[in-house]
Gaussian input, Z-matrix of N, CA and C with variables (Angstrom, degrees):
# hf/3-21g

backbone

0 1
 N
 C     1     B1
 C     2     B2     1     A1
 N     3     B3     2     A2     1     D1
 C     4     B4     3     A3     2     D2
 C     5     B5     4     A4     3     D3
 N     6     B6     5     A5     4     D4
 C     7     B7     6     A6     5     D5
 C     8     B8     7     A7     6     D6
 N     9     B9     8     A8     7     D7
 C    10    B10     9     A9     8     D8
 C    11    B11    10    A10     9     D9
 N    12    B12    11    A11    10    D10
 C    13    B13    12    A12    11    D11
 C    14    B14    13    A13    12    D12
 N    15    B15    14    A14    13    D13
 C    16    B16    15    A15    14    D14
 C    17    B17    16    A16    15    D15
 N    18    B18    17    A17    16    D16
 C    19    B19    18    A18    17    D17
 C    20    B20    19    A19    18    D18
 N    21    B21    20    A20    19    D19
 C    22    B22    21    A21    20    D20
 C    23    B23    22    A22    21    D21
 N    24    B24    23    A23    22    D22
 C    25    B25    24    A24    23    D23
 C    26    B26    25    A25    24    D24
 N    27    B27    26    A26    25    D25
 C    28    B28    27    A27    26    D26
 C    29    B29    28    A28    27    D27
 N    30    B30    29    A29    28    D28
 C    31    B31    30    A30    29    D29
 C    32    B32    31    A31    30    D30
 N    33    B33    32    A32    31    D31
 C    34    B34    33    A33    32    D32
 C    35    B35    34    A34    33    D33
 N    36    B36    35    A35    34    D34
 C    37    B37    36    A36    35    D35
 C    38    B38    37    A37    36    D36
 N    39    B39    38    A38    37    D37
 C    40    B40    39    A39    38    D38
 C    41    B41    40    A40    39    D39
 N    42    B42    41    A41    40    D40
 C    43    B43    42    A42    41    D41
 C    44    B44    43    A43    42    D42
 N    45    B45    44    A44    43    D43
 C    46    B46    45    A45    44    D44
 C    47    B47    46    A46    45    D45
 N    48    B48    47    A47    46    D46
 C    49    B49    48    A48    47    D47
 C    50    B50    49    A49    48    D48
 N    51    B51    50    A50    49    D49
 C    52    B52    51    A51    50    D50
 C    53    B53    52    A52    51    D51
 N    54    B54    53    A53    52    D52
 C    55    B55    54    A54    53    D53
 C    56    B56    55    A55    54    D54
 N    57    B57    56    A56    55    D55
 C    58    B58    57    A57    56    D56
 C    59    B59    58    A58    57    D57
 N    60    B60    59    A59    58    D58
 C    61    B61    60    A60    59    D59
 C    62    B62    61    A61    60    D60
 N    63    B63    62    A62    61    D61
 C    64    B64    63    A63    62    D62
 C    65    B65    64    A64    63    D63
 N    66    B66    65    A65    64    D64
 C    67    B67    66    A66    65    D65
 C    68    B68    67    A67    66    D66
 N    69    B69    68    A68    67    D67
 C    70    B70    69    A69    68    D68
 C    71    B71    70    A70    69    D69
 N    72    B72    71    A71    70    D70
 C    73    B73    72    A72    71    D71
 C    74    B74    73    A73    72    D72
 N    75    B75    74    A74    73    D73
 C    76    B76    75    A75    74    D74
 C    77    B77    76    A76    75    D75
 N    78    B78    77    A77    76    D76
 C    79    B79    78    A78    77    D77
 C    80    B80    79    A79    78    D78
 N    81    B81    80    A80    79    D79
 C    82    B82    81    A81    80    D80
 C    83    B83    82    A82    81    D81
 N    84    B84    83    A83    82    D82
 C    85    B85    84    A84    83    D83
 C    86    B86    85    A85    84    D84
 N    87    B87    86    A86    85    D85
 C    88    B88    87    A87    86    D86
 C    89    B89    88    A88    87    D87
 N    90    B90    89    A89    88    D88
 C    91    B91    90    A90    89    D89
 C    92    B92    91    A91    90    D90
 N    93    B93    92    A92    91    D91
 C    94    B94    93    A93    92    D92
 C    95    B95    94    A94    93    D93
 N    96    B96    95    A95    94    D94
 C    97    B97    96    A96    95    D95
 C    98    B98    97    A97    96    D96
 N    99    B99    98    A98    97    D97
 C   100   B100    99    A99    98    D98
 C   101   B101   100   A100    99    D99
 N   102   B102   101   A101   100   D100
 C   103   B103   102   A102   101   D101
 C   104   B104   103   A103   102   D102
 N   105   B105   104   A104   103   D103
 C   106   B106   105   A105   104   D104
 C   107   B107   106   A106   105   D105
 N   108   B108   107   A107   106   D106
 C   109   B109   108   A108   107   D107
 C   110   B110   109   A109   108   D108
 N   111   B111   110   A110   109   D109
 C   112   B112   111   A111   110   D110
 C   113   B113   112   A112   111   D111
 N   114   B114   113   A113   112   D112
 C   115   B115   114   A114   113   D113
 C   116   B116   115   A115   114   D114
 N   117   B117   116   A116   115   D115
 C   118   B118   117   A117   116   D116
 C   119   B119   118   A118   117   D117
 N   120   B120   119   A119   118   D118
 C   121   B121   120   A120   119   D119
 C   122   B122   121   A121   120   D120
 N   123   B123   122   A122   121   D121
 C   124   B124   123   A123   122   D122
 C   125   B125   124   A124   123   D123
 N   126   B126   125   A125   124   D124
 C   127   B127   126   A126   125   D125
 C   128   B128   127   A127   126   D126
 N   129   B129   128   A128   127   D127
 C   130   B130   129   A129   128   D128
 C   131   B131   130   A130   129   D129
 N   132   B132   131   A131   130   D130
 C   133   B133   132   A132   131   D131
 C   134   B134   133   A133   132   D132

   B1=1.4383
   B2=1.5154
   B3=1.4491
   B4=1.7647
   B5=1.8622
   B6=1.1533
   B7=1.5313
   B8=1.4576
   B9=1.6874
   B10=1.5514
   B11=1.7771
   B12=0.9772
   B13=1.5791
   B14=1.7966
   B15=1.0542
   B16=1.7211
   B17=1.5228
   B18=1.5051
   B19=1.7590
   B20=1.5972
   B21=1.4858
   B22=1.5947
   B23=1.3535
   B24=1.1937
   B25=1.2667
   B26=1.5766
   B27=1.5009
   B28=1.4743
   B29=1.0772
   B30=1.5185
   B31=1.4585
   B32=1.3281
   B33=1.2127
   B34=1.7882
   B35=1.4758
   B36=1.7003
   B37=1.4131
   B38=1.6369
   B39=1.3599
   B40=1.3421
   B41=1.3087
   B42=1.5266
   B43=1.2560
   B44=1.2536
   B45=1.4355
   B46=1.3512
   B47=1.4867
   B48=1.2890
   B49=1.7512
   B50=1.8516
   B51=1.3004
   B52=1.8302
   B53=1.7032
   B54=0.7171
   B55=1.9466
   B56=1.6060
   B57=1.5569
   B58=1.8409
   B59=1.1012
   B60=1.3514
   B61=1.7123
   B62=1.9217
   B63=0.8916
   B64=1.3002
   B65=1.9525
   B66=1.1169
   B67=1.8834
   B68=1.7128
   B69=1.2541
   B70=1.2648
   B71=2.1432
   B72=1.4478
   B73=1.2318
   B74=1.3837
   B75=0.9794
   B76=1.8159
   B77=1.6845
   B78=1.7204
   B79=1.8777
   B80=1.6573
   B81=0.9842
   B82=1.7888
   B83=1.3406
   B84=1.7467
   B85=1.4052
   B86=2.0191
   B87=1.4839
   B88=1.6727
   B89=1.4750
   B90=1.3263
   B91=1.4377
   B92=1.4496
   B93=2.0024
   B94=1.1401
   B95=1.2916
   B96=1.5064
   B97=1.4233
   B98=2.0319
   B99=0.9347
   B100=1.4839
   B101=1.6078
   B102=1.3071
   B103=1.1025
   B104=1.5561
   B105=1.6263
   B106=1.2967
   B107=2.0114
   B108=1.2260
   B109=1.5043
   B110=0.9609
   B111=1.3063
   B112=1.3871
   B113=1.4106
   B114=1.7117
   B115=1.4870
   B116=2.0955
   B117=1.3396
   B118=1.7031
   B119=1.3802
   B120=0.9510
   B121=1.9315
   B122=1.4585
   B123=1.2067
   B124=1.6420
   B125=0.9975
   B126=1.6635
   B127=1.6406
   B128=1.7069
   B129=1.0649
   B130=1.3833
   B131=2.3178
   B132=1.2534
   B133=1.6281
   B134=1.8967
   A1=107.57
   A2=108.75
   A3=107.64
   A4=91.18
   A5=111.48
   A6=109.70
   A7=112.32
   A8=112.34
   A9=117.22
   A10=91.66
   A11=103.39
   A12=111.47
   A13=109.24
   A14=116.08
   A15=134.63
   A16=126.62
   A17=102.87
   A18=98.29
   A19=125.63
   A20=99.54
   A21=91.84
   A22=103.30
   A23=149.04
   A24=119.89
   A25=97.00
   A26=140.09
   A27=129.50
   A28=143.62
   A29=104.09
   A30=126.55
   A31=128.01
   A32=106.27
   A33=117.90
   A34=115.94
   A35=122.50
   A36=131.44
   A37=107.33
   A38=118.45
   A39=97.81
   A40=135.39
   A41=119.27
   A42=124.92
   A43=111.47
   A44=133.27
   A45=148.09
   A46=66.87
   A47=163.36
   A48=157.83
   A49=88.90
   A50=115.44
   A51=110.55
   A52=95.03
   A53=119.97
   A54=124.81
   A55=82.04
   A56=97.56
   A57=95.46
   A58=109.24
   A59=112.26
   A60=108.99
   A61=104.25
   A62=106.13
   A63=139.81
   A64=90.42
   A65=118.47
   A66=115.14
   A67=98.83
   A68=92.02
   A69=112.53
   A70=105.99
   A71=111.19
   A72=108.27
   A73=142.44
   A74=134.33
   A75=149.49
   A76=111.35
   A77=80.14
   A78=95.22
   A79=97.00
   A80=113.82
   A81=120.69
   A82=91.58
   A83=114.79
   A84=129.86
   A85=91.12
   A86=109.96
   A87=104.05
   A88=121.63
   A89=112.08
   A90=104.47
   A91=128.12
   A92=103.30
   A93=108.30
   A94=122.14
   A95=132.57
   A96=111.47
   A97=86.05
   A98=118.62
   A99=107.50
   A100=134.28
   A101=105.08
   A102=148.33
   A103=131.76
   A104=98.00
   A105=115.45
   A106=122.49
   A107=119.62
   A108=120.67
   A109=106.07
   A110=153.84
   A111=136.64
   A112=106.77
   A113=116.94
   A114=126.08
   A115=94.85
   A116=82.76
   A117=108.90
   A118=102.42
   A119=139.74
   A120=125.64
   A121=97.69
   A122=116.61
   A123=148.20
   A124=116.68
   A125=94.96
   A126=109.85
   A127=120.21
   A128=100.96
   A129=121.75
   A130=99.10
   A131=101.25
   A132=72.95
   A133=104.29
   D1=165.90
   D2=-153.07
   D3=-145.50
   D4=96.88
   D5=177.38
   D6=-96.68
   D7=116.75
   D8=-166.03
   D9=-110.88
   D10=158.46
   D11=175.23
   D12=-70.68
   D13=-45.59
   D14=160.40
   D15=-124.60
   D16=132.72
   D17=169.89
   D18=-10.44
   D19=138.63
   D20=-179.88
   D21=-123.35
   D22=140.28
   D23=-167.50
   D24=-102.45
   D25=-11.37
   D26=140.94
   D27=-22.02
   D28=-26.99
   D29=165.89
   D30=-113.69
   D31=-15.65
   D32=175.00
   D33=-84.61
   D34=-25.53
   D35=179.56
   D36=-64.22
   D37=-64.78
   D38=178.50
   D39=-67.89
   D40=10.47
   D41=156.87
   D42=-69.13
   D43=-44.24
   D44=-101.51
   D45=-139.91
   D46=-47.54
   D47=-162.96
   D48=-82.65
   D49=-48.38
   D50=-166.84
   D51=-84.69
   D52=13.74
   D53=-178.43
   D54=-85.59
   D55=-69.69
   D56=-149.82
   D57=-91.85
   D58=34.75
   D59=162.12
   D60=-126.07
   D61=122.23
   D62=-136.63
   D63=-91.44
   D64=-27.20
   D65=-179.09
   D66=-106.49
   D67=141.09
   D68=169.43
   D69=-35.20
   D70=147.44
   D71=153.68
   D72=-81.40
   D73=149.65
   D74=-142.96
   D75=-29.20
   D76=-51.55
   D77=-158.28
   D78=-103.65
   D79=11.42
   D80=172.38
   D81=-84.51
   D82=-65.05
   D83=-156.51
   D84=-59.99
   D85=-58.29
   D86=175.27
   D87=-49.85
   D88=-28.26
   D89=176.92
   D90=-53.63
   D91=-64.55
   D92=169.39
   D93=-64.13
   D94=-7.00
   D95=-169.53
   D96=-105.86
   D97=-40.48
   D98=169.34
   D99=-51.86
   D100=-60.22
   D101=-179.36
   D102=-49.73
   D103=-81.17
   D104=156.09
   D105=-89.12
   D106=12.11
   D107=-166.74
   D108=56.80
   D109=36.56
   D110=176.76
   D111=-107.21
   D112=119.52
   D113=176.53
   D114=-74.68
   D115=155.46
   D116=-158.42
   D117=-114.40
   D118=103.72
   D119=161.87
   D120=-96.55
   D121=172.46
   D122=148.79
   D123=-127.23
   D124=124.48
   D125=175.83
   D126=-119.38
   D127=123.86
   D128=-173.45
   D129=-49.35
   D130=124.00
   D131=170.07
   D132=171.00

């Protein structure tokens, strides 16, 4: 964790890029389907 005295937006953008993408990320999606056995679909919607 990164405590700034005010917003930085250096650090707020790549939140703000994984906001508007809508599927889980790579090694989340590998976790559960490796990991925990859990089969994965994507649904368009």
């Amino acid at each position: 964790m990164l405590l700034t005295g005010q917003p930085d937006s250096r650090y707020l953008e790549p939140f703000r890029e994984q906001a508007r993408d809508p599927w889980l990320p790579g090694f989340v999606e590998n976790y559960i389907r490796d990991v925990l056995g859990v089969s994965l679909e994507r649904k368009e919607g």
